[in-house]
C-alpha positions in Angstrom: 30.8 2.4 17.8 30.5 0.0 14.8 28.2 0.9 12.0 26.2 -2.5 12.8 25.6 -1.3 16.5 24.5 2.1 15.3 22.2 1.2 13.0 20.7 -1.4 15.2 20.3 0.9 17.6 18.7 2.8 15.1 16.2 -0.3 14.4 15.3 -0.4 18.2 14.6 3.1 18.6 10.4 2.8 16.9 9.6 -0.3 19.0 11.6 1.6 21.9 9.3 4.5 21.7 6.4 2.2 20.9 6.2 0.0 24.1 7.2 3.0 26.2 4.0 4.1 25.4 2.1 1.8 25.9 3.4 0.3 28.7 3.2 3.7 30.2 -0.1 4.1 29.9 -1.3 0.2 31.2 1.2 1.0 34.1 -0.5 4.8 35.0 -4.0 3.5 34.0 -3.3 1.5 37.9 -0.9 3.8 39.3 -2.4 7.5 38.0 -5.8 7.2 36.4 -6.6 10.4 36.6 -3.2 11.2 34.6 -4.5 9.0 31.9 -8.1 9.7 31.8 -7.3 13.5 31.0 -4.7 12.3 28.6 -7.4 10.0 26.6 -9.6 13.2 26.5 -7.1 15.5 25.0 -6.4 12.8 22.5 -9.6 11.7 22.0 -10.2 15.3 20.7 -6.5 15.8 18.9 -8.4 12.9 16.8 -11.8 14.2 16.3 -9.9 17.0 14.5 -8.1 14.3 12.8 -11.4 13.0 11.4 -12.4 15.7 10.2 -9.3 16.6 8.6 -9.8 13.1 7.0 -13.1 13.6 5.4 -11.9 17.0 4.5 -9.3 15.8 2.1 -10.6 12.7 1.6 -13.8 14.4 -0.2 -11.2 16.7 -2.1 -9.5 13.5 -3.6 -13.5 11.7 -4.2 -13.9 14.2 -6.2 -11.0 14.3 -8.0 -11.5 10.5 -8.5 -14.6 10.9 -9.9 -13.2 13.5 -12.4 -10.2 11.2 -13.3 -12.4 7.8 -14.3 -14.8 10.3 -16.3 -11.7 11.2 -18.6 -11.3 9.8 -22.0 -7.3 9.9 -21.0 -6.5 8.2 -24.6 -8.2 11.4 -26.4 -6.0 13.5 -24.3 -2.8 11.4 -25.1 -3.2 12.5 -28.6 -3.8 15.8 -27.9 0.0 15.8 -27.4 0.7 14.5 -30.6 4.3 13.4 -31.8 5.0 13.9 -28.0 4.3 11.0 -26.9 4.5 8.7 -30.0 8.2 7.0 -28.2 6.9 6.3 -24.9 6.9 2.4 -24.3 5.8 1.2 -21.3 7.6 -2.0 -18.8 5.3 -3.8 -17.3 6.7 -6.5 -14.6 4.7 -9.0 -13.7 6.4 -11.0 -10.6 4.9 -14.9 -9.9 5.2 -16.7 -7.1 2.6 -19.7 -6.5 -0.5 -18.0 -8.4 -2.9 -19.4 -10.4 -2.7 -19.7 -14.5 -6.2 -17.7 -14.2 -5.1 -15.1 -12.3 -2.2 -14.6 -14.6 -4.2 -14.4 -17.4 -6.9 -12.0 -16.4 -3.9 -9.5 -15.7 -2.8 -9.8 -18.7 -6.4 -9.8 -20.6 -6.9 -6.6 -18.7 -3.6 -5.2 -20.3 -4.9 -6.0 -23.2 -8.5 -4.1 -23.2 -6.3 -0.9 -22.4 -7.4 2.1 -24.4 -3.6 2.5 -24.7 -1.9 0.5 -27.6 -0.8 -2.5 -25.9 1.8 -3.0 -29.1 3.7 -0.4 -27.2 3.3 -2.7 -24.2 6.7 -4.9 -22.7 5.5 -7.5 -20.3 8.1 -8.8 -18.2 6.9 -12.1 -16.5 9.0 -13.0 -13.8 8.8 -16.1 -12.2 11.3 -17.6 -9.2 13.5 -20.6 -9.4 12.0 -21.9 -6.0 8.7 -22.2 -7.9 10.1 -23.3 -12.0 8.0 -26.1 -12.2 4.8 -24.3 -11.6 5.8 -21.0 -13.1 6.7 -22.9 -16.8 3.4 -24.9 -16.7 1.9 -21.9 -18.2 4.1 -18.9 -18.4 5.7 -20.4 -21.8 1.7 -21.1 -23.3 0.4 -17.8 -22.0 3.6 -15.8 -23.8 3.2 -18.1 -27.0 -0.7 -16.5 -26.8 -0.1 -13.2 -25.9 2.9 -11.6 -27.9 1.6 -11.2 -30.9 -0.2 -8.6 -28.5 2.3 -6.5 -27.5 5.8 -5.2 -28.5 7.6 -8.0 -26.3 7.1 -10.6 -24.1 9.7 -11.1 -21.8 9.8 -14.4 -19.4 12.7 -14.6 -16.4 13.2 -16.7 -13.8 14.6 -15.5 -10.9 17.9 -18.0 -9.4 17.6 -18.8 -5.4 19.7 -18.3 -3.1 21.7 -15.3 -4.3 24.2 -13.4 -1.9 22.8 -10.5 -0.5 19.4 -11.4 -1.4 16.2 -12.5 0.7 13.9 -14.3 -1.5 11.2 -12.4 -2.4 9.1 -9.4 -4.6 12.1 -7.2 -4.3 15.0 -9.6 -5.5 12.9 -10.8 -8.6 11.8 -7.0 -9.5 15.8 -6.6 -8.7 16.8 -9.6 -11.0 13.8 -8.7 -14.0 14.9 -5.4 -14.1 18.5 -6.1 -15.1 17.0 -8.8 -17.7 14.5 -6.0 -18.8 17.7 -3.2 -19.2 19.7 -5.9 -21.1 16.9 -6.2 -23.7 16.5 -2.4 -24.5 19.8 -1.8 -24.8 20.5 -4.7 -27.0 17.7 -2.6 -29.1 19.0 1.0 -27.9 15.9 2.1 -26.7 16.3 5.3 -24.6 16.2 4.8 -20.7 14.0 7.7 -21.0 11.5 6.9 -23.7 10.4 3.8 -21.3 7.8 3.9 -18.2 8.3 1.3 -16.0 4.8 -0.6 -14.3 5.6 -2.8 -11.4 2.3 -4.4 -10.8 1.4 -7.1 -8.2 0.3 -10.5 -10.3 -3.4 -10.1 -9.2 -3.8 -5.9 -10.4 -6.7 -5.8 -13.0 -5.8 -1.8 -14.5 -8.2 0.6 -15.6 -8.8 0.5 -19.4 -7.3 4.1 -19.1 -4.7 3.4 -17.0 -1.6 3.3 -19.2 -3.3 6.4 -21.3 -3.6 8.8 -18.0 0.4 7.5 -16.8 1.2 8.5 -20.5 -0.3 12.2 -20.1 0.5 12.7 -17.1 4.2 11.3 -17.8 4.7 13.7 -20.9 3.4 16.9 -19.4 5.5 16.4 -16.5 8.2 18.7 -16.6 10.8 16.4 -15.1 9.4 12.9 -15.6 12.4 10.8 -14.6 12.5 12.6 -11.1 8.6 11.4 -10.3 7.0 7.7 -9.5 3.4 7.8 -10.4 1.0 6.0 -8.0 -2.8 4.7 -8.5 -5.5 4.1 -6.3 -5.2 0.6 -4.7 -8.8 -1.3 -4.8 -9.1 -4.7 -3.4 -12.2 -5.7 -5.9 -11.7 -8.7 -8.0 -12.9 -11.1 -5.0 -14.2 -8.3 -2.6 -17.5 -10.1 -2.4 -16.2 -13.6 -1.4 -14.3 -11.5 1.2 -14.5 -12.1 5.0 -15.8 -9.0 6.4 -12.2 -7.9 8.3 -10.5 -8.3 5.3 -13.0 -5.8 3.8 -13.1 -3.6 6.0 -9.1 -3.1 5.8 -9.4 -3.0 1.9 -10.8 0.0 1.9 -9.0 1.4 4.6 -6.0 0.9 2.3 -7.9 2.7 -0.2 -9.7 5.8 1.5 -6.3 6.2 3.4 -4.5 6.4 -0.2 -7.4 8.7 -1.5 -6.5 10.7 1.6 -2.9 10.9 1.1 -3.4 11.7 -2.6 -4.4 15.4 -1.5 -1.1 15.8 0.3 1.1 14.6 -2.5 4.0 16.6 -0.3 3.9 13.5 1.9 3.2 10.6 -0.5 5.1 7.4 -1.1 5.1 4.6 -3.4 2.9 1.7 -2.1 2.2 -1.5 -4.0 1.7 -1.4 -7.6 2.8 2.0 -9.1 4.8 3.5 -11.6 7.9 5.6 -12.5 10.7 6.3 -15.5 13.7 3.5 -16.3 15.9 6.2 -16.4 15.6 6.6 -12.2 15.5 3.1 -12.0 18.7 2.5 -13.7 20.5 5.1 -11.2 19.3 3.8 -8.6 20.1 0.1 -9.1 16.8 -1.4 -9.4 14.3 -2.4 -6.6 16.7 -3.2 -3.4 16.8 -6.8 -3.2 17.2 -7.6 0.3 13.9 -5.9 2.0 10.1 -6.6 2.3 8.9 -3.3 1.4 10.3 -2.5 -2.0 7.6 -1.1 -3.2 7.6 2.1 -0.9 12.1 1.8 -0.5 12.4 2.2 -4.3 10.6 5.9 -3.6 13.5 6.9 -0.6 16.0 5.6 -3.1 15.6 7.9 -5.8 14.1 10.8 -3.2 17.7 10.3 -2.1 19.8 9.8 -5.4 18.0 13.0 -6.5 18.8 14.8 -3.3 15.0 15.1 -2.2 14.1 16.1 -6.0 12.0 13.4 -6.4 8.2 12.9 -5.8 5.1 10.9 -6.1 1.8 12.2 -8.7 -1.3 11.0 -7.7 -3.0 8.9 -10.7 -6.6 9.0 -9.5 -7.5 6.3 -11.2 -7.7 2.5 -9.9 -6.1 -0.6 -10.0 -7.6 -3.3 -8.5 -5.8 -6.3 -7.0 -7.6 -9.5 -4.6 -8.1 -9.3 -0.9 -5.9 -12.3 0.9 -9.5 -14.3 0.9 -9.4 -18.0 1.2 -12.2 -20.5 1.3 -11.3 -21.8 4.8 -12.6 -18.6 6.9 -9.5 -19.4 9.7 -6.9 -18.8 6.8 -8.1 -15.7 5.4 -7.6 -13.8 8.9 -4.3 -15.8 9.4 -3.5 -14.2 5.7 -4.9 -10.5 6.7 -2.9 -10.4 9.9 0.5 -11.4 7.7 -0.2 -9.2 5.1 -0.8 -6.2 7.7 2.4 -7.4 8.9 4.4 -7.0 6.4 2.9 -3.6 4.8 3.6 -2.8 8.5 7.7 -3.8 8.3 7.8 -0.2 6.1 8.6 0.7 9.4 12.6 -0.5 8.2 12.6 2.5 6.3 12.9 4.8 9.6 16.4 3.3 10.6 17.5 3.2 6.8 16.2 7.4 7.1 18.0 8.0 10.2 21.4 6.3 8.7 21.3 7.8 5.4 19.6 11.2 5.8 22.9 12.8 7.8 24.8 11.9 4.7 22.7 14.1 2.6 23.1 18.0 3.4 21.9 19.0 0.0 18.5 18.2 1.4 17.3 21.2 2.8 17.5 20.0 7.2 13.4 20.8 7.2 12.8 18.3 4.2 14.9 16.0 5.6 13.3 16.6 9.0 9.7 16.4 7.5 10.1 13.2 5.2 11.7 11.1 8.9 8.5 12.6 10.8 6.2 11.7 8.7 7.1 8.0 8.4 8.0 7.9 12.1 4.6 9.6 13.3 2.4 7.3 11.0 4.0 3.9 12.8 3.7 4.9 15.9 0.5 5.9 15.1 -0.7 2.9 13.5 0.8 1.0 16.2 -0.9 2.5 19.1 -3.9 4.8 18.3 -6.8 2.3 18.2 -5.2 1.1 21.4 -5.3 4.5 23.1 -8.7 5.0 22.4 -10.1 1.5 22.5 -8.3 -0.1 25.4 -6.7 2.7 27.4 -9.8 5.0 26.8 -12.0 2.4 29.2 -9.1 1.0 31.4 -8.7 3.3 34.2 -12.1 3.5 34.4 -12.5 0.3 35.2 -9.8 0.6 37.4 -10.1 3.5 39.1 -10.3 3.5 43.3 -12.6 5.7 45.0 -11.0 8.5 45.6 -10.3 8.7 41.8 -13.8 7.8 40.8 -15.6 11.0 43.2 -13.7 13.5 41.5 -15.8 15.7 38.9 -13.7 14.7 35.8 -13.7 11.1 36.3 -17.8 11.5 36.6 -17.8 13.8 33.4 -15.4 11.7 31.3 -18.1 8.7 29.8 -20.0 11.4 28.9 -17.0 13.7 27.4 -15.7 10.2 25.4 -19.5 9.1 24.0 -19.2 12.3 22.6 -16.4 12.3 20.6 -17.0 9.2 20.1 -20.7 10.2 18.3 -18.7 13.1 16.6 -15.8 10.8 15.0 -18.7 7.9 13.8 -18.9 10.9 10.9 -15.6 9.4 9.9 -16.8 6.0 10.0 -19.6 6.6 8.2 -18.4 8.8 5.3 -16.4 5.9 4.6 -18.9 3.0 4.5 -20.5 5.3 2.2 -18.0 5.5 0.0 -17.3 1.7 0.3 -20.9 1.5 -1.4 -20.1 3.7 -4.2 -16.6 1.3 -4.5 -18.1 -1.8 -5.3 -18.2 -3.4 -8.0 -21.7 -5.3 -8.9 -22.0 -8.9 -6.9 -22.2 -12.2 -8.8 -25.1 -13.9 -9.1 -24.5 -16.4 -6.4 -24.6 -13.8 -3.9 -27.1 -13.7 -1.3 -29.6 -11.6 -1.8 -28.7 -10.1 1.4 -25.2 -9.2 0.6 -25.5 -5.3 0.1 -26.8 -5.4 3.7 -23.9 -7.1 5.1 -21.2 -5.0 3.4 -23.1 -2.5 5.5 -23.3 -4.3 8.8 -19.5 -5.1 8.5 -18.7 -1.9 9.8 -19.8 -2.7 13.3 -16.5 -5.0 13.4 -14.5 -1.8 12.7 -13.1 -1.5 16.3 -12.2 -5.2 16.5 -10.6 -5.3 12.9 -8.2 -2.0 14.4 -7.0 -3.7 17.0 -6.2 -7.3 15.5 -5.6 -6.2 12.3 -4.3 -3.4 12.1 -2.5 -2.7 15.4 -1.2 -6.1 17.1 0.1 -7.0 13.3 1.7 -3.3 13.1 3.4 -3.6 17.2 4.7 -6.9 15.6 6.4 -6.1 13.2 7.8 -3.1 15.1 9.0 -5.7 17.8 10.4 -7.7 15.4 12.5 -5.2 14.0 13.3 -3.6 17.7 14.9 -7.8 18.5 16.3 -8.7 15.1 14.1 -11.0 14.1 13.9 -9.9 10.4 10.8 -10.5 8.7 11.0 -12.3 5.1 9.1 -12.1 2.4 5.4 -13.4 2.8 3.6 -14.2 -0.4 -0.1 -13.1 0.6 -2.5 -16.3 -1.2 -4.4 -15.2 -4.3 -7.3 -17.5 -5.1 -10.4 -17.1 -6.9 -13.8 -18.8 -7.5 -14.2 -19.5 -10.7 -16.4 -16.9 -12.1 -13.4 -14.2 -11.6 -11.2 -16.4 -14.2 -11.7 -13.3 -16.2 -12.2 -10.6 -13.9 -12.8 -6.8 -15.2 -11.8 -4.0 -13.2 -14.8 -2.8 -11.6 -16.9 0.6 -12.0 -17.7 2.4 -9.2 -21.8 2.5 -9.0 
């Protein structure tokens, strides 16, 4: 068998297992209700405890948050004195199509940092398939900014490399090559730098870049950790459709969620991590979609599993995929779900690579490929389960089916579970309150009433934007049909040209 074949079988095998099951259970919702109808029960139940194990953890990391955005990190920083006085941080900024404004309040936010943003290197990369709008302002907004930090660093990114597909990852691939030329040419110590990769759009905490630095220095092994914030969605979160919303903070309560099981945590979107790892490692892989999370397996594997991920409980906050046209913002939800939903590439880049690692202990190895494999299946088929297969062979049930005692208990055995998981659902729009940052003054005066209301779309949003997009990416990779690089729209109205990260209420 060719490697090509094996590892395509190994890309078929998720959406394999994916469509078994749910064509198993549409086919046995006709064929053996009954079969089905005690199967939805049991799993209705397996995710009541789920829920619960949620808000368990999720609480735990609330308050943790709350801690964390109380800290004066800066105060802390020089607690550690001469320790810390060489750390310089990387910051790459990649550019696509995005506005001069949006730019610029990213960089403004760097700016207000408690953190000495002289010790700041901002790397703004921009792509040769977009030069003409990239040096429209890139070479203005570096002629007003770096007198503000140590360096400012513009690179354009060539098309049509070999072994590329255009995207985040190739620029981040391109800028950090660029970025390691400049330190060496000024032998700065691989070590000594800490690397931000930051979507255009992230606004960062005033004490972002003091907390990385603390938390970087006491680490005892720094260059074998990536460090990840809390993704918020709240620069245009109130000019948001409701579905796009709602999945905001489902990215971020599942994040909170994850941060109290660091054992299991991977890179996602805008984080950070040492130079040093990057270096030996390569640099971001330049021919995938989800870089963000890859770059984590590829130093988990350089370092033979001595590698991991420390929760920063503190935010950034980046745009929801809004658009004035209502039609194009859930067209620009459903991509985006799509591709945060191709991570499911890395299981058949685990199941090649993880055989040719024995120093990895065979239950860590085990673990890390469950954990990645369990949560797409998962995504792709839960709300399904429960939403459509949970009702279905009731509907379709004969009579024979329908006189039995479980099919007569089961409506009232699901509205119960049902009652006892809306705890979930209501922790979180809870939360989501406590999330948000003030509203503008256009706002209706009825707005805090519809981010409440929103959350009777919650079953709708699961299943066509959170499931279908996951199943289709999963069926994409099961064919071949690769999915490139989508560049989610960023646009703002024009009171956010300066948008502030926003304080929780």
């Amino acid at each position: 068998m060719t490697n090509y074949l094996k590892y395509r079988i190994y890309e078929i095998l998720p959406g394999a297992l994916v469509w078994s099951a749910l064509l198993a259970g549409f086919v046995l919702s006709f064929v053996q209700p009954l079969w089905v109808i005690f199967f939805i029960i049991l799993f209705d139940l397996y995710w009541v405890f789920r829920v619960v194990y949620f808000m368990f953890y999720l609480a735990l990391s609330w308050r943790s948050y709350q801690m964390t955005i109380r800290t004066q990190w800066m105060k802390k920083v020089e607690s550690l004195g001469a320790k810390t006085d060489e750390y310089v941080h990387c910051i790459f900024l990649p550019v696509y199509n995005e506005d001069e404004q949006v730019v610029r309040a990213t960089l403004e936010a760097l700016m207000r940092s408690t953190f000495p943003s002289q010790r700041m290197i901002i790397v703004l990369a921009g792509e040769e398939r977009q030069r003409e709008h990239f040096m429209s302002f890139a070479p203005a907004l570096q002629k007003t900014f770096e007198h503000f930090f140590y360096s400012f660093i513009l690179t354009v990114h060539p098309a049509g490399l070999v072994g590329e597909i255009p995207g985040k990852g190739s620029n981040l691939h391109h800028a950090g090559h660029e970025a390691k030329r400049w330190l060496d040419g000024r032998h700065i110590s691989y070590e000594k730098v800490i690397v931000s990769a930051f979507d255009i759009d992230t606004i960062v905490h005033p004490e972002y870049f003091a907390c990385l630095t603390y938390l970087y220095g006491n680490h005892p092994n720094p260059t074998h950790a990536s460090f990840q914030p809390v993704a918020l969605y709240n620069n245009n979160i109130w000019e948001s459709a409701a579905p796009l919303r709602i999945m905001a903070f489902g990215t971020t309560f599942y994040m909170l969620f994850a941060f109290a099981r660091p054992e299991l945590l991977v890179t996602f979107s805008s984080h950070s991590m040492s130079f040093k790892a990057l270096v030996d490692v390569g640099f971001w892989q330049k021919n995938i979609v989800s870089e963000d999370s890859r770059i984590f397996f590829q130093c988990w594997l350089h370092y033979g599993g001595d590698y991991h991920v420390v929760p920063m409980y503190l935010p950034v906050s980046m745009d929801t995929v809004s658009d004035p046209v209502f039609k194009k913002s859930l067209v620009n939800l459903y991509k985006q779900q799509r591709r945060w939903a191709w991570g499911v590439e890395h299981i058949p880049f685990l199941l090649w690579h993880l055989p040719r690692h024995p120093e990895i202990s065979f239950f860590k190895r085990l673990h890390r490929l469950w954990s990645q494999w369990e949560g797409k299946f998962s995504w792709c088929t839960t709300s399904i389960f429960i939403i459509i297969f949970g009702r279905l062979p009731l509907i379709v049930a004969g009579d024979e089916v329908r006189a039995t005692v479980l099919f007569q208990n089961t409506p009232h055995i699901l509205e119960w579970l049902l009652v006892v998981s809306m705890g979930g659902l209501v922790v979180s729009m809870i939360l989501s309150m406590r999330l948000l940052p003030r509203p503008p003054q256009a706002a209706s005066r009825f707005a805090w009433g519809y981010m409440v209301l929103q959350w009777i779309l919650v079953p709708i949003s699961l299943i066509f934007f959170s499931a279908l997009p996951a199943i289709d990416a999963t069926t994409r990779l099961m064919f071949g049909r690769y999915l490139g690089f989508n560049v989610s729209q960023k646009k703002r109205a024009a009171h956010h040209a300066t948008t502030q990260l926003s304080t929780p209420l």
